[in-house]
C-alpha positions as CSV (number, residue, x, y, z in Angstrom):
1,X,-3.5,0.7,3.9
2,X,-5.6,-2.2,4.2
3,X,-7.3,-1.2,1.2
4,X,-4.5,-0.9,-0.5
5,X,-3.3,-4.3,0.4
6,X,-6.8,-6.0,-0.9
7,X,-6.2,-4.5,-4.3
8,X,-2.9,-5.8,-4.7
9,X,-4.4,-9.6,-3.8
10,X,-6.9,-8.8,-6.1
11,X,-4.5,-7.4,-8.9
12,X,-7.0,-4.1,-9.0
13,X,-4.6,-1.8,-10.5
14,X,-7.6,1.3,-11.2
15,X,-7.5,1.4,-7.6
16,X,-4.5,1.3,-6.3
17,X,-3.9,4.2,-9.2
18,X,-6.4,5.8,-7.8
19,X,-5.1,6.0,-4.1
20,X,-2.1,7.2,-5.0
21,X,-1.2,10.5,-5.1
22,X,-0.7,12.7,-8.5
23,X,2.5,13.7,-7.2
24,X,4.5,10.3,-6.8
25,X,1.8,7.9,-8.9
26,X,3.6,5.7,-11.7
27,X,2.3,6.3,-15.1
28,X,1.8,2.2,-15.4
29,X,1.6,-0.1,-12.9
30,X,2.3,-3.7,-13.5
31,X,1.9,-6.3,-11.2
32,X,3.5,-9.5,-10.8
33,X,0.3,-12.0,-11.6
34,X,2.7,-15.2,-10.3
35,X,2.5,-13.8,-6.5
36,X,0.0,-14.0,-4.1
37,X,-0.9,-11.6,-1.6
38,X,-1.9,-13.5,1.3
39,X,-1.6,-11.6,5.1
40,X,-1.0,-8.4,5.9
41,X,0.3,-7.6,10.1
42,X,0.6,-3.7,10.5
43,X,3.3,-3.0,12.4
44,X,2.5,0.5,14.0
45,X,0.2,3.6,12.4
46,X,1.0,7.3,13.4
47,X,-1.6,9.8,12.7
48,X,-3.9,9.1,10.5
49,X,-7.1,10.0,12.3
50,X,-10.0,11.6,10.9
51,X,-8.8,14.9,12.4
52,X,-5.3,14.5,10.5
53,X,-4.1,15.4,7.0
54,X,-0.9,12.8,7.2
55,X,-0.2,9.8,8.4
56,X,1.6,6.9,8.6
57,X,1.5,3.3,8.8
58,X,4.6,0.8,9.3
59,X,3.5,-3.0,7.9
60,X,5.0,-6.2,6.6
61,X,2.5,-7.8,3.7
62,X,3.5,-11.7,2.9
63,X,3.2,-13.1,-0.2
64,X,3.9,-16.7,-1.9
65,X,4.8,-18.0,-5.7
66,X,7.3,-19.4,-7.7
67,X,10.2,-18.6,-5.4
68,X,8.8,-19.6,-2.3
69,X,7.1,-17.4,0.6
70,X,8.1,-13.7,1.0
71,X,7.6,-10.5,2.6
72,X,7.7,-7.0,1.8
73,X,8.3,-4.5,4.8
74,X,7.5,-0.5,4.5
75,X,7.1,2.1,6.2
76,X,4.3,4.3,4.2
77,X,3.3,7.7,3.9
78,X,-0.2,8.5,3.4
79,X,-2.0,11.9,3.0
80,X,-5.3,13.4,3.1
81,X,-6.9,15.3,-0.2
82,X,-10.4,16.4,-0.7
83,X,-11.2,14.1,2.4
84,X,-9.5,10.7,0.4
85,X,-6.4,9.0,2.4
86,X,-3.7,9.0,-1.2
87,X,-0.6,6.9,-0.8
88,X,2.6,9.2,-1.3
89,X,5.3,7.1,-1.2
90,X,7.3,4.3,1.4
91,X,10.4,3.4,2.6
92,X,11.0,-0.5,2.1
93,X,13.0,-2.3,5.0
């Protein structure tokens, strides 16, 4: 998740492609270059431990631009292929 959250302050979209899974993964991804990712507070994680093939994490990531300060608040689910933690999908709140 943290990972995750890096790429998108960074604008890495190749990685953030990459961590998703095949299943649910956009065939473009276009961020919004005016925001900036700046804090990221997870919120609770279940599973998610080497020994597990699922997991998930609950976190609220704050951002800033035009428009003022922001947050965006999910609850994502995350699963485990050939030993690589993929981002499946999340349920904004």
């Amino acid at each position: 998740m943290r990972s995750r959250f890096t790429a998108f302050a960074v604008g890495d979209v190749d990685y953030l492609i990459r961590s998703w899974h095949p299943d649910t993964r956009p065939a473009q991804l276009d961020l919004d270059d005016s925001l900036i990712w700046y804090r990221l507070d997870i919120e609770s994680v279940s599973a998610g431990t080497p020994f597990d093939s699922v997991g998930r994490v609950s976190f609220v990531a704050y951002h800033r631009g035009p428009g003022g300060r922001g947050e965006l608040r999910e609850f994502s689910r995350f699963v485990k292929v050939d030993g690589e933690w993929l981002y499946v999908d999340g349920d904004v709140g």
